[in-house]
C-alpha positions as CSV (number, residue, x, y, z in Angstrom):
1,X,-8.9,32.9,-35.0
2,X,-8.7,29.6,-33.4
3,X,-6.6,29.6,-29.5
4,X,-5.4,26.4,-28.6
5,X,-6.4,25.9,-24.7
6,X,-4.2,25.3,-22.3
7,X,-1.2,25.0,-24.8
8,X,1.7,25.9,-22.2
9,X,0.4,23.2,-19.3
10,X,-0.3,20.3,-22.0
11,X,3.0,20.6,-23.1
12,X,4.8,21.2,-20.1
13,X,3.3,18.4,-19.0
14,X,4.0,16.3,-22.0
15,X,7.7,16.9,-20.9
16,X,8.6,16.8,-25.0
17,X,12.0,14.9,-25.5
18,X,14.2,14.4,-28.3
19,X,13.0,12.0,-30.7
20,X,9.6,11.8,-29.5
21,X,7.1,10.3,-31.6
22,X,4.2,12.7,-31.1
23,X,0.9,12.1,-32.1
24,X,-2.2,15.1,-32.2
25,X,-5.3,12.9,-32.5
26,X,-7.2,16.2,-33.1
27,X,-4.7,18.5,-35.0
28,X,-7.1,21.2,-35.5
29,X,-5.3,24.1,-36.6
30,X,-2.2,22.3,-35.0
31,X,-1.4,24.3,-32.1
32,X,0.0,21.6,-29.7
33,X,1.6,20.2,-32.8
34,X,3.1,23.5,-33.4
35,X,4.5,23.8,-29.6
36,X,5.2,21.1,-29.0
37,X,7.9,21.3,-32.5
38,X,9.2,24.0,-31.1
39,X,9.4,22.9,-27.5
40,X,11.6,20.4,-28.7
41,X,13.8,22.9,-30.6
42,X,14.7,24.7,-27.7
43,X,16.1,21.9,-26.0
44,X,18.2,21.4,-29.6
45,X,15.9,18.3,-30.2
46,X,13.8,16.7,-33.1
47,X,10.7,15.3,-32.9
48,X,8.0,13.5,-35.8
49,X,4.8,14.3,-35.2
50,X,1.4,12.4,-36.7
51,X,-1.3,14.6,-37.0
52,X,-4.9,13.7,-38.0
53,X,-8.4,15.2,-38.1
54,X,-11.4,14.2,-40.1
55,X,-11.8,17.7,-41.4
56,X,-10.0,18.3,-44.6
57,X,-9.6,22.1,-43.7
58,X,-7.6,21.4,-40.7
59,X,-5.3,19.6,-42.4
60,X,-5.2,21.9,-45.0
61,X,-4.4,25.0,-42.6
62,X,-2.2,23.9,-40.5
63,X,0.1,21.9,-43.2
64,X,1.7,25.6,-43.4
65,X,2.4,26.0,-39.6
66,X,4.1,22.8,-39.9
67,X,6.5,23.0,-42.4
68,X,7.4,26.3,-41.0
69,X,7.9,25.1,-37.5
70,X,9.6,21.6,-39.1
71,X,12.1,24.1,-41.4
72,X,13.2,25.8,-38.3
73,X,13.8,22.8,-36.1
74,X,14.6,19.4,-38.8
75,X,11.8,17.8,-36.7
76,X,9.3,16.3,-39.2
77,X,5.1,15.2,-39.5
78,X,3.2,13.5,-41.5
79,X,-0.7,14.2,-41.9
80,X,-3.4,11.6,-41.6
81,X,-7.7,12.2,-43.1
82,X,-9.5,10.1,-40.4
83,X,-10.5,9.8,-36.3
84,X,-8.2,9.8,-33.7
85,X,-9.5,6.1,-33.3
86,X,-7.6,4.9,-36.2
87,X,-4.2,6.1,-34.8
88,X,-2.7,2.7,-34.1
89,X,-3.4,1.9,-38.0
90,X,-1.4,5.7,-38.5
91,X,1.3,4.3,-36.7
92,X,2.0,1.4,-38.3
93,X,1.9,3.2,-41.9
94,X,4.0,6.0,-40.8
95,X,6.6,3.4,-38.9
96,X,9.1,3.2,-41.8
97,X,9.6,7.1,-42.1
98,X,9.7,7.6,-37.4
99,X,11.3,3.7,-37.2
100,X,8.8,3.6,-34.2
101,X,5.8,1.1,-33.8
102,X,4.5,3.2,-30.5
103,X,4.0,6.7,-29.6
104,X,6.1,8.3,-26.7
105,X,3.3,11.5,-26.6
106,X,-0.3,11.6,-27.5
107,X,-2.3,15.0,-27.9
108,X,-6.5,14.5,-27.7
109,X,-8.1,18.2,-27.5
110,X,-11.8,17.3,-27.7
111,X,-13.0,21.1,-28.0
112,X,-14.5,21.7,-31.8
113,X,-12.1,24.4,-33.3
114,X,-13.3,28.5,-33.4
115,X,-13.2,28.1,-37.1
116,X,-15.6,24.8,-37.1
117,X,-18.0,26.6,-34.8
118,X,-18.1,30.0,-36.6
119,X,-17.2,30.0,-39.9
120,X,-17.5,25.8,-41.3
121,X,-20.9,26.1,-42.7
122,X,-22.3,22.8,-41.4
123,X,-24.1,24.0,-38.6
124,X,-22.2,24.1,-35.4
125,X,-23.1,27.2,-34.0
126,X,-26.4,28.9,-34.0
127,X,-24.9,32.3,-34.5
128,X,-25.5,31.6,-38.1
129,X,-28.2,30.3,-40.1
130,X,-26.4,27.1,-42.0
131,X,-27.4,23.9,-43.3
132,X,-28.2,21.3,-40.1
133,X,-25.3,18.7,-40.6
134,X,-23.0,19.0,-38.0
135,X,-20.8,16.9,-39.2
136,X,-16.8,17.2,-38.4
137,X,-16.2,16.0,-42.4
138,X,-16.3,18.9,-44.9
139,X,-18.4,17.6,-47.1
140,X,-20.5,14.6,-46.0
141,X,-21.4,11.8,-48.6
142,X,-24.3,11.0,-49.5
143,X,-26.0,9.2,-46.8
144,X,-24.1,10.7,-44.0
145,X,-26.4,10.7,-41.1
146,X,-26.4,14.6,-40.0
147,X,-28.2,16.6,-37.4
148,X,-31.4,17.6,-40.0
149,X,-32.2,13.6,-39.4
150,X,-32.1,14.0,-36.0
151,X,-34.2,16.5,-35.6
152,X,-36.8,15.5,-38.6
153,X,-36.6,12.0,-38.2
154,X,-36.3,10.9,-34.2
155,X,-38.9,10.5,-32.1
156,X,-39.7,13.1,-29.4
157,X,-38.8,10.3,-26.7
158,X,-35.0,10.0,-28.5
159,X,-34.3,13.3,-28.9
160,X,-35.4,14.8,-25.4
161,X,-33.6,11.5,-24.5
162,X,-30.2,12.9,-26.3
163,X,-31.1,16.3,-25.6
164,X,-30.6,15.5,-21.4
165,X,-28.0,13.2,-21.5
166,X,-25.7,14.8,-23.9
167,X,-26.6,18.6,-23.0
168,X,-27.6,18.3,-20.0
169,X,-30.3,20.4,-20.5
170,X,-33.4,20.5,-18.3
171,X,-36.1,21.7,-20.6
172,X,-35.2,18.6,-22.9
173,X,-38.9,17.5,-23.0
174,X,-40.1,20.9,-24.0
175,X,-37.5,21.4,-26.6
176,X,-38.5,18.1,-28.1
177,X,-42.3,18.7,-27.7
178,X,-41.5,22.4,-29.9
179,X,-39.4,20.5,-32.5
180,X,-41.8,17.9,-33.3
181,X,-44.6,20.3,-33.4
182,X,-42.4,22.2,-36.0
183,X,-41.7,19.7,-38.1
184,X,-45.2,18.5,-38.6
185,X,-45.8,21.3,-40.9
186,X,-42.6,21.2,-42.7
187,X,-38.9,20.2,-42.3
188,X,-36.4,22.0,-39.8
189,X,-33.7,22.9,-42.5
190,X,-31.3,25.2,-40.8
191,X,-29.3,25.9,-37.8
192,X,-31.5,29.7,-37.6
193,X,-34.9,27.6,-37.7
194,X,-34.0,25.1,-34.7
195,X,-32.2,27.9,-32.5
196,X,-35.6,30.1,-33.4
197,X,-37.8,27.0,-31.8
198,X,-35.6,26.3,-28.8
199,X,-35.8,30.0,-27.7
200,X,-39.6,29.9,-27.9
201,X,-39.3,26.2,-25.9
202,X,-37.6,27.5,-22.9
203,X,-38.7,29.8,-19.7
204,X,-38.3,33.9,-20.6
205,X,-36.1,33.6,-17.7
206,X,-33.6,31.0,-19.2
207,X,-33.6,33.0,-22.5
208,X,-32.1,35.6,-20.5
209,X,-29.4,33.4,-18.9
210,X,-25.4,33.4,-19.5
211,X,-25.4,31.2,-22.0
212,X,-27.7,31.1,-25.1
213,X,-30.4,28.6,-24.3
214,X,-30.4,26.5,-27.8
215,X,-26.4,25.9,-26.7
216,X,-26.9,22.8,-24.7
217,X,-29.3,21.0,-27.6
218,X,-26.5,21.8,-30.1
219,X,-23.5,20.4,-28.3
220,X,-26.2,17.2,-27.6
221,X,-26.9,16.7,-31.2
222,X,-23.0,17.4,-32.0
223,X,-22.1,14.8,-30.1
224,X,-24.7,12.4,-31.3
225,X,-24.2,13.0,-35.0
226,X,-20.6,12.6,-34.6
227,X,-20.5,9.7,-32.0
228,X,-18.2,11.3,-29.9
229,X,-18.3,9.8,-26.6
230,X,-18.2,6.4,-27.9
231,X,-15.2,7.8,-30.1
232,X,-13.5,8.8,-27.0
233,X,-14.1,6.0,-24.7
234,X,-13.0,3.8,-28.1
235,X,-9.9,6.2,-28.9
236,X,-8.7,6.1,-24.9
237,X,-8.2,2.4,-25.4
238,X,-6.5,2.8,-28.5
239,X,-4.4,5.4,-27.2
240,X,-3.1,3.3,-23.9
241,X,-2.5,0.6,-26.4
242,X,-0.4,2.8,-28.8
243,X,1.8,4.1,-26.0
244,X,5.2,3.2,-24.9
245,X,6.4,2.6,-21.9
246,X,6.8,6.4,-20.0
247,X,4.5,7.5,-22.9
248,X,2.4,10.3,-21.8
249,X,-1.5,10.9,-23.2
250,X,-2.7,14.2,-22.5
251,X,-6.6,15.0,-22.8
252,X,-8.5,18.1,-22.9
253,X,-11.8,18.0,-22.2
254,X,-14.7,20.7,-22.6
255,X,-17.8,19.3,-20.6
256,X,-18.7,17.1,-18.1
257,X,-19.8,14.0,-20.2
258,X,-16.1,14.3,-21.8
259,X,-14.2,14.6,-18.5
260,X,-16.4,12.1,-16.4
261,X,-15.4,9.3,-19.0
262,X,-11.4,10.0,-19.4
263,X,-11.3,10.7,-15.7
264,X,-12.8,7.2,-15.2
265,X,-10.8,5.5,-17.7
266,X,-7.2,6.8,-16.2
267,X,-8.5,5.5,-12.7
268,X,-9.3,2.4,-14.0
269,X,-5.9,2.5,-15.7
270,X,-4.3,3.1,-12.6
271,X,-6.3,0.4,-10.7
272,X,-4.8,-2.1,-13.0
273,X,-1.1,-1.1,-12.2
274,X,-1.0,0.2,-15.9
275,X,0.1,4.2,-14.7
276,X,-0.6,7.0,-13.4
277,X,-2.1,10.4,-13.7
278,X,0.7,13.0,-13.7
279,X,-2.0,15.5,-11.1
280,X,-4.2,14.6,-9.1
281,X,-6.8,16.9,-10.3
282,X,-7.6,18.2,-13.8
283,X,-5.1,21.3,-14.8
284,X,-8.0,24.0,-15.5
285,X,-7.5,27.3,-17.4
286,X,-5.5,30.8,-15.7
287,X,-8.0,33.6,-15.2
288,X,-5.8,35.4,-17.6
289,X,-6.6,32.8,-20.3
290,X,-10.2,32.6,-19.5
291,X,-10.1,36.2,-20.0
292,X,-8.4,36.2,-22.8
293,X,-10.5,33.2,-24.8
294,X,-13.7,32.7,-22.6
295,X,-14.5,29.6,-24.8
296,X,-12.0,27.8,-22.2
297,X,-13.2,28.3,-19.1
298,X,-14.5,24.8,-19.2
299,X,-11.3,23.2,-20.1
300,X,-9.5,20.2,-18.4
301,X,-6.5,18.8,-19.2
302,X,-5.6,15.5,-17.4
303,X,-2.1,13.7,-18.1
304,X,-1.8,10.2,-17.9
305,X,1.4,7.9,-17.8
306,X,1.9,4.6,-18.9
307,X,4.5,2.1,-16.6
């Protein structure tokens, strides 16, 4: 079951008021949607939220939560197929039902959702042998460039290249040296097959690490497939720009690529007189929560708002 992370500080810090236009760029399974609905009802308040996601399952399961929460409260949503990049176009086309042409609160929760990474069958985690797409749409078209054309079709120079700067991973050039080797004799096909080569790429020592050694390649070749840091840097500027005046934007990030790029953004933001950051630092995870869902102990939540 899918735990939203850091759920009570993002929207505490949203400060959710009555008639808020609220828009979750990442629904998910739409637990900050959900809160921040019923935040809203406890002050005897009603709010419209926009939710979109590019997976059609996460629209599909949480359209339940959020008639529930809207029945209880008279707030109201609409839901949106498509990246958090196109909110300003989600805006506009939802204007007539919120009369609002800017959003007062903005949700972006970069983490992929528990029930992408363990039960999607596209080949997020390496817990299970699935097809190698990787792709955040349910079912890519034909065409769709996935992780099997990564890993089959890149030179060893692009993907130890990706493999570093994405992942962060130091054995990148072994990893890449073990996947081409592989492939000469046939095609890498499943999530089982490339987690099998990683292991035998790295140190004994590192297989017996914290972490599972293929995790850093995965995330790398996530991100890539997806384009997900120049969706963020691209969906930032969008999400300033959608923003009204006092609006708050609140991003969670999971890893240090993410959080490196909207902590520079908001500083440059800041620079320019357009706000300010509502902490100094990141809000991180309670050790109770850590404890409790140990997929967010890399979590950082940082609140920006606009003048």
């Amino acid at each position: 079951m899918h735990q939203s992370v850091l759920l009570k500080e993002t929207i505490e810090g949203l400060d959710i008021r009555g008639d808020d236009l609220v828009v979750d760029g990442t629904l998910g399974r739409a637990g900050h949607a959900v809160a921040a609905i019923e935040r809203a009802r406890e002050c005897g308040a009603k709010i419209f939220v926009i939710g979109i996601d590019r997976d059609d399952d996460a629209l599909i399961g949480s359209k339940a939560s959020l008639e529930k929460a809207c029945a209880a409260s008279g707030s109201r949503f609409r839901l949106f197929k498509g990246n958090f990049r196109d909110m300003g176009k989600f805006i506009a086309e939802a204007s007539e039902e919120t009369a609002k042409t800017t959003a007062d609160k903005i949700i972006l929760d970069l983490g992929v959702s528990s029930p992408q990474i363990d039960s999607s069958g596209r080949g997020f985690s390496f817990r299970n042998d699935e097809p190698l797409l990787m792709t955040m749409e349910k079912e890519p078209s034909e065409g769709s460039f996935t992780a099997r054309d990564v890993v089959n079709g890149w030179a060893e120079e692009d993907i130890a290249n990706v493999i570093y700067a994405y992942g962060e991973e130091r054995y990148a050039r072994r990893i890449a040296r073990s996947i081409i080797a592989s492939r000469e004799s046939r095609p890498i096909e499943t999530t089982g097959e490339l987690a099998a080569i990683i292991e035998s790429a790295v140190p004994a020592m590192y297989r017996r690490g914290k972490i599972h050694p293929a995790t850093r390649t995965f995330q790398a070749i996530r991100i890539a497939v997806n384009d997900e840091l120049g969706g963020l840097k691209a969906g930032l500027q969008i999400g300033l720009g959608s923003l009204a005046p006092a609006g708050r934007l609140a991003v969670i990030s999971f890893h240090s690529l993410e959080d490196r790029i909207v902590k520079t953004a908001m500083r440059e933001w800041k620079a320019s007189g357009l706000g300010d950051q509502s902490t100094k630092k990141p809000i991180t995870p309670s050790e109770e929560e850590i404890a409790r869902n140990p997929r967010s102990r890399s979590a950082k939540l940082r609140i920006f708002i606009k003048h």
